[in-house]
DRENPA-3360 file (N, C-alpha, C; in nm, 2 decimals, always signed):
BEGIN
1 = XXXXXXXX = -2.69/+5.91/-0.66/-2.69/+5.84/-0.53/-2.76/+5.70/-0.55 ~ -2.72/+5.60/-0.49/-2.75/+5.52/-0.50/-2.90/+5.41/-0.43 ~ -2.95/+5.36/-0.45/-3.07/+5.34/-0.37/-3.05/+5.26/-0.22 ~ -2.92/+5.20/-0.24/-2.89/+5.15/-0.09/-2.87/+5.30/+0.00 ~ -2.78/+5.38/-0.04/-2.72/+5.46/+0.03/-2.83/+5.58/+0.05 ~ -2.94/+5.62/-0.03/-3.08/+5.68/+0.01/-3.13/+5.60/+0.06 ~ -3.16/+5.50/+0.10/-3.24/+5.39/+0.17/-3.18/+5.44/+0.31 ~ -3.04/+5.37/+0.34/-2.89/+5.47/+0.47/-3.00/+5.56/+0.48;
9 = XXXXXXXX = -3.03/+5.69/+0.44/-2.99/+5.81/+0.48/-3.09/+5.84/+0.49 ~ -3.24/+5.81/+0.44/-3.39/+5.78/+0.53/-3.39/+5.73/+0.66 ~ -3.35/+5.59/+0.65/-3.40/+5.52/+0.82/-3.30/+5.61/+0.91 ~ -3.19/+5.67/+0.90/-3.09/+5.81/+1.00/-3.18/+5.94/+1.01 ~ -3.24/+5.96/+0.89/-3.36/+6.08/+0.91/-3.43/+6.07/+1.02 ~ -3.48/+5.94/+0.97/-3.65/+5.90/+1.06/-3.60/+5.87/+1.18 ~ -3.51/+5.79/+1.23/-3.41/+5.79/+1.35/-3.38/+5.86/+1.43 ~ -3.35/+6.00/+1.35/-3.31/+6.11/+1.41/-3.46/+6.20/+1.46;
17 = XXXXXXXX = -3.51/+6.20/+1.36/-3.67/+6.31/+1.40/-3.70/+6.21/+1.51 ~ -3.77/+6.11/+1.52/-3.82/+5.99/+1.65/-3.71/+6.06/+1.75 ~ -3.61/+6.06/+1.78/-3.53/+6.10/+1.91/-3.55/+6.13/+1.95 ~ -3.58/+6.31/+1.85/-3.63/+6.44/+1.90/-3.69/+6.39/+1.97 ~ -3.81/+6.35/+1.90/-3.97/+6.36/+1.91/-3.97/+6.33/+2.08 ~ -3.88/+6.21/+2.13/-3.88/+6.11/+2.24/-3.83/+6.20/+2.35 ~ -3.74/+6.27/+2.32/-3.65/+6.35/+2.41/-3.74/+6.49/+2.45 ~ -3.79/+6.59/+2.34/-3.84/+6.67/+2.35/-3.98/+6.62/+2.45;
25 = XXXXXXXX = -4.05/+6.50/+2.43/-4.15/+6.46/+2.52/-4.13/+6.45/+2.69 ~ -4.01/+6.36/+2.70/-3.95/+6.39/+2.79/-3.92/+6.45/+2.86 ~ -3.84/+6.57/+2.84/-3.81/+6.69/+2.84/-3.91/+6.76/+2.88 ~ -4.01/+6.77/+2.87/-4.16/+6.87/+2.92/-4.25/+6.84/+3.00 ~ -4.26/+6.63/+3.02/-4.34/+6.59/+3.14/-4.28/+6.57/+3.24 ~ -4.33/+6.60/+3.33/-4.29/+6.59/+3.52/-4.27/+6.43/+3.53 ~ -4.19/+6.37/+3.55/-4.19/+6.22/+3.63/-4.25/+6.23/+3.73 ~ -4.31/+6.09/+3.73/-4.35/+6.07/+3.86/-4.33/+6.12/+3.99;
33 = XXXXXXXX = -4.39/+6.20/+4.08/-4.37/+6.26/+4.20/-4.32/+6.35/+4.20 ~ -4.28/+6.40/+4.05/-4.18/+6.53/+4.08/-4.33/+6.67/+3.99 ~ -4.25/+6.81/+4.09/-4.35/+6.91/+4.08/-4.31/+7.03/+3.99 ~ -4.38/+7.08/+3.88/-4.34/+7.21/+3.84/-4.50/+7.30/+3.81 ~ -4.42/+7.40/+3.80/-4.55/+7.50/+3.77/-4.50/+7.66/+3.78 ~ -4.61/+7.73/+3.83/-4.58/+7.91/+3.84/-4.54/+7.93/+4.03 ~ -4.46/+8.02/+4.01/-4.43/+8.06/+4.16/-4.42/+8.22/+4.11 ~ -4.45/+8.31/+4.22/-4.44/+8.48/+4.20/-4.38/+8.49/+4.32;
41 = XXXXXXXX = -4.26/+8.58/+4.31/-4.17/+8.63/+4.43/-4.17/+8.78/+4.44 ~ -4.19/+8.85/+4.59/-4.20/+8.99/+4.59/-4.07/+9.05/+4.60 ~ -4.07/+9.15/+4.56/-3.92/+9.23/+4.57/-3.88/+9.26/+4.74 ~ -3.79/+9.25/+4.83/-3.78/+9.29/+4.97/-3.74/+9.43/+4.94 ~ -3.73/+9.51/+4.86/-3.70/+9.62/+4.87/-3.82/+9.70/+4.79 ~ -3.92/+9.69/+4.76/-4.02/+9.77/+4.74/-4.13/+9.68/+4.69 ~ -4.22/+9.75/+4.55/-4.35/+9.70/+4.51/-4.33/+9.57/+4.41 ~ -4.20/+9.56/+4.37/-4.21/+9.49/+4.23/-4.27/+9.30/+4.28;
49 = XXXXXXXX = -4.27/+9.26/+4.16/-4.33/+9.11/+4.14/-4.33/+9.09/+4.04 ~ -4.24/+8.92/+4.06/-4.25/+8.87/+3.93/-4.24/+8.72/+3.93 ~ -4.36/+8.66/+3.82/-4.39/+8.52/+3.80/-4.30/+8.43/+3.70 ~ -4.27/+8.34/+3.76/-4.18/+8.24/+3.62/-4.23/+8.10/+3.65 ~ -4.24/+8.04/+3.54/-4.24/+7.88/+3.57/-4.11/+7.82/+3.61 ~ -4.17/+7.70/+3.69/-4.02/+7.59/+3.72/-4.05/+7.50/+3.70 ~ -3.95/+7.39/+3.69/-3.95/+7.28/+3.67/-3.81/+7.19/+3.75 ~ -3.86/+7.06/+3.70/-3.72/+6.94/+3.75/-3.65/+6.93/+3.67;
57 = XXXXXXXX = -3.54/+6.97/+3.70/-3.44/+6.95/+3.63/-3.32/+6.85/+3.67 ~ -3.21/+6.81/+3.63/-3.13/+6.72/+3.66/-3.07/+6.71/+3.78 ~ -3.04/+6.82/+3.85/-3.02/+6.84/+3.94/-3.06/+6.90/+4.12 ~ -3.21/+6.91/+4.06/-3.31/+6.94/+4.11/-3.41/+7.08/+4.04 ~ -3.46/+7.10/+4.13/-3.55/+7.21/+4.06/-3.49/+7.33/+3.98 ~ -3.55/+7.37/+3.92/-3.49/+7.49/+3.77/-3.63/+7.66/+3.80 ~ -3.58/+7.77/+3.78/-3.67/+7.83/+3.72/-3.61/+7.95/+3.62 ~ -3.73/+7.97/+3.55/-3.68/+8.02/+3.43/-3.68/+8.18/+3.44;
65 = XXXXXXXX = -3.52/+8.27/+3.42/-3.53/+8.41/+3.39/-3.66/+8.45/+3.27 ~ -3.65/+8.57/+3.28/-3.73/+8.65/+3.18/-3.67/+8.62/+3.01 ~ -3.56/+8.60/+3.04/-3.46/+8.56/+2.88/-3.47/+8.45/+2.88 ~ -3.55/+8.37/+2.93/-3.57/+8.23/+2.87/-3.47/+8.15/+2.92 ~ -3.41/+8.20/+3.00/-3.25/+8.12/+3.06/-3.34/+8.02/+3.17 ~ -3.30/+7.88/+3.21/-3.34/+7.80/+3.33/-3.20/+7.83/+3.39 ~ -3.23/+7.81/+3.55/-3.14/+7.83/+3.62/-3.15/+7.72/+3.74 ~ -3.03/+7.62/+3.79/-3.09/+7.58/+3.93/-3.14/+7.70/+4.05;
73 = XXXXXXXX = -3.25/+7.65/+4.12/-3.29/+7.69/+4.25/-3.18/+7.69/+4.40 ~ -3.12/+7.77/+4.41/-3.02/+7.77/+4.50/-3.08/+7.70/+4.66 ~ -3.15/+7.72/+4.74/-3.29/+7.68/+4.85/-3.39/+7.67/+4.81 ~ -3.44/+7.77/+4.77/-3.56/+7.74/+4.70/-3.61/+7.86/+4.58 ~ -3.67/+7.87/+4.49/-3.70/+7.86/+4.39/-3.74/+8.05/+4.38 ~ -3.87/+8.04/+4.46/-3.88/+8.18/+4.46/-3.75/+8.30/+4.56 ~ -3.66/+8.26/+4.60/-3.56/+8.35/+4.64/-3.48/+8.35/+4.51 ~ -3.41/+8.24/+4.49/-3.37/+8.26/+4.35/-3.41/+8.35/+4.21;
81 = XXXXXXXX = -3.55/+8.37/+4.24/-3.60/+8.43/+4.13/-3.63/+8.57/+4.16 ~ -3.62/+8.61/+4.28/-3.63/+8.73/+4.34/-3.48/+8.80/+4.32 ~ -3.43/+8.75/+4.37/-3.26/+8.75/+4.34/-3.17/+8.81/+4.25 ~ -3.23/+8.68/+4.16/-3.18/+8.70/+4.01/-3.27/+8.79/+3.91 ~ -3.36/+8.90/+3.96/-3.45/+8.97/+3.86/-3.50/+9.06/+3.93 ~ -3.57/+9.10/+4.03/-3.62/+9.23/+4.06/-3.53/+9.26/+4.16 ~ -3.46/+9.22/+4.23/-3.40/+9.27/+4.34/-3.20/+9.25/+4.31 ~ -3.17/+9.21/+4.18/-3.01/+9.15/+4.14/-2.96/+9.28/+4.18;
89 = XXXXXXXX = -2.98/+9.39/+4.16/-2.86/+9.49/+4.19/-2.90/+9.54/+4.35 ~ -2.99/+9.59/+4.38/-3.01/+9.60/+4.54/-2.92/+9.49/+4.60 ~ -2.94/+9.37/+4.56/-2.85/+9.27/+4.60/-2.70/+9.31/+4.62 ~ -2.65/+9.31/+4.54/-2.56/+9.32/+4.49/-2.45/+9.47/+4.55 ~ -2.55/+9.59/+4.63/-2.48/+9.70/+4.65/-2.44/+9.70/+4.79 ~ -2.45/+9.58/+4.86/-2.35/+9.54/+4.95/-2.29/+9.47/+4.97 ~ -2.23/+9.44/+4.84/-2.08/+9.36/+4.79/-2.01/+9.46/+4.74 ~ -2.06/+9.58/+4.72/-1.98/+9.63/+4.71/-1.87/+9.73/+4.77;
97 = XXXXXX = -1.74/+9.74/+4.79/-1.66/+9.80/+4.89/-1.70/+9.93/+4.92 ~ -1.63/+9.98/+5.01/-1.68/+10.17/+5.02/-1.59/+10.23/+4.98 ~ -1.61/+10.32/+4.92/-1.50/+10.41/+4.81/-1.43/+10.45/+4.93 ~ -1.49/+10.51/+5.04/-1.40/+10.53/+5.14/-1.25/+10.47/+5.19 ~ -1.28/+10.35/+5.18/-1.16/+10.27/+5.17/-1.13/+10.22/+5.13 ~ -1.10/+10.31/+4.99/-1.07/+10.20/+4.84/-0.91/+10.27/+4.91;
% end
């Protein structure tokens, strides 16, 4: 390889890692005026509770499942998270039709 074309393929390295570095920073600080942190939501159907962090995201607020998934905040943040995790199938058992009148 040539010393021009290793020379190329250094400053594209260092190029590339700096991006990261810029974007990943990005990525994790709150802009100005905008809010993240811990929220805990109670189950409306019994004892359960559960904490996730949130954040801003592009389209507004995010919080994050147990699998590491971010999700937008539908209204707000802790229904969403109550929803989608301790309460998803209680949810869910009055969508469903009645065999009676299947």
């Amino acid at each position: 390889m040539s010393a021009k074309r290793s020379f190329r393929v250094s400053v594209w390295l260092v190029a590339g890692v700096a991006t990261f570095g810029v974007a990943q920073d990005a990525w994790s600080k709150p802009k100005r005026g905008e809010r993240h942190g811990w929220i805990t939501a109670q189950s409306r159907y019994g004892k359960g509770s559960i904490s996730a962090p949130t954040r801003p995201g592009q389209w507004g607020p995010e919080v994050r499942l147990p699998g590491g998934t971010w999700i937008s905040c539908k209204l707000d943040c802790k229904n969403t998270l109550r929803a989608e995790t301790i309460d998803f199938w209680r949810e869910r058992e009055n969508e469903l039709p009645d065999c009676g009148r299947c």
